[in-house]
Each structure stands twice: as C-alpha cells, then as structure tokens.
N, C-alpha and C positions, 0 to 999 in steps of 0.2 A: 461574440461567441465566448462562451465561460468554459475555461477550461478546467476540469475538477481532478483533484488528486484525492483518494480515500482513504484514510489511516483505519486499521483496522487492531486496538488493544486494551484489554482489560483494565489496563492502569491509567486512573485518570491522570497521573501526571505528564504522559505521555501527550496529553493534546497540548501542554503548555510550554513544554519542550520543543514540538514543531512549530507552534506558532512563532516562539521567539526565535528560532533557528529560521524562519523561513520569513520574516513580520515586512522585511521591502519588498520583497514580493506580493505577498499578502496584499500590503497596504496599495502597492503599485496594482492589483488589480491583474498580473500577470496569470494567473490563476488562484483559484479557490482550495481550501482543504476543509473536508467534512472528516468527522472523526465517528463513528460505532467502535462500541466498545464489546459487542459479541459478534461473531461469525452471521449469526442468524438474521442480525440488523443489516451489518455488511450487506447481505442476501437481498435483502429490502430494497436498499439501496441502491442497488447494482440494477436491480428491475425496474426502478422507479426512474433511474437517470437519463431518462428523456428530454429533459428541458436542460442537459449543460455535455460538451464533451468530456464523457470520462476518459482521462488519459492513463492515469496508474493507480493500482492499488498497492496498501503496504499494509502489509500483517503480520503480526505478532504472530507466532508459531504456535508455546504453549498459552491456550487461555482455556478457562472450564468452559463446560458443555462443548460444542463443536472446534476443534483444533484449527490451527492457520494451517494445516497439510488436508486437513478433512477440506476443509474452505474451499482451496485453492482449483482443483479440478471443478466444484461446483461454480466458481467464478467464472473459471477458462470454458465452461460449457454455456452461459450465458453469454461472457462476451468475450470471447476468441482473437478479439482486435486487443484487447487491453493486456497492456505486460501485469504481472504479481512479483513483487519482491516480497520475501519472506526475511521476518527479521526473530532473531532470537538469541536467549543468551548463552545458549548451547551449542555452538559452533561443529559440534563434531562431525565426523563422514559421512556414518550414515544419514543425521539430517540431512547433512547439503546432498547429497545422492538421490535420498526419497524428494525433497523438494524439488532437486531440478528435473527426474523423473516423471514427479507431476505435472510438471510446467512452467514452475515458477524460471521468469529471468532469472534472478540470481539467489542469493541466501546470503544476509547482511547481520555479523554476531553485535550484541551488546558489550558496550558503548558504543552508538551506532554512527559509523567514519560521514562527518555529515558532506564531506566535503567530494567523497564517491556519490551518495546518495543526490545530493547538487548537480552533479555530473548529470545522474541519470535522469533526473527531473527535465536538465535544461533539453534532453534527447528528447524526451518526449516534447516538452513543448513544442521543439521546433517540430518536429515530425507533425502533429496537430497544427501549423500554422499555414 
C-alpha cells in the first residue's frame, strides 16, 4: 500500500524543501509526496488518487488563480477522510478562523515547524496502517 501526502504550492522551491526535510522517509519508502503547484492540479489529483492512499494534504494559502481557502472545502468535499493543513506566511486570526471554519485540521505559518508537521504526518500514517 503507498501511502501519499500532497503538497499543494506555487513556489517551486518548496518541493525541494520537503523533500530534503522529509528524504528517509521518502527513500524508506514510508510514504510518497507528490507536489502541484496550483489548486486546480491539486483538484486532479485528489480525483485521480485511486491507485495510492491519500493521507494528507498541505497547501499553500496564498497562491494566484484558486487560493488554498478556495481549495480547501473543494478538497474536503471530495474526500472528507483526508485531513488539510493549510500552511501560510500570514499567520493572523482571521486566517487561522476562516481556514479551520473551512475544515482545515490546522493552519501552519511560515517558516514551517517541521518538527509539528512530522508529528502530524506520523498521525496519519499510523491511522492509515
């Protein structure tokens, strides 16, 4: 069983940052992480993920065209099993309010605590096991 985590942001350097943040696992094969870089791919994604279990997604808040708040109920109405963390570098109230309103498990600010986000990865895995 492949378990997949979705990162969901604009910046490409973001997939290079998970990867290295995340590479024994990765390489361990503990689970996969696929990266889109717009909402709309995300969308794809989320429909298409029949061949692995998705366990979590992580999105970027602000990104052009569709927002990680816009995203976020469209995600949770496809697939209502999977947690969303919302990650951004705007910490403030009202985001965290609207996003966990939406759905989202949590709201994670930039520079992102990789060592909460590990936490919540290993929740899910085992919960998938």
């Amino acid at each position: 069983m492949s378990l997949l985590i979705l990162v969901v942001d604009d910046e490409p350097d973001v997939e290079l940052l998970f990867k290295q943040q995340f590479r024994h696992d990765l390489r361990a094969g503990r689970f996969v992480m696929e990266f889109a870089q717009s909402a709309s791919s995300a969308l794809e994604r989320i429909s298409d993920a029949a061949d692995v279990t998705l366990i979590l997604i992580l999105s970027d808040v602000n990104m052009p065209g569709m927002s990680g708040l816009e995203l976020l109920p469209k995600a949770r109405s496809m697939r209502p099993d999977v947690p969303v963390i919302l990650i951004t570098a705007y910490g403030d109230q009202d985001t965290k309010r609207r996003a966990i309103e939406c759905g989202a498990e949590t709201l994670l600010t930039k520079p992102i605590d990789f060592i909460a986000l590990r936490a919540e990865i290993d929740t899910q895995v085992g919960r998938a096991a």
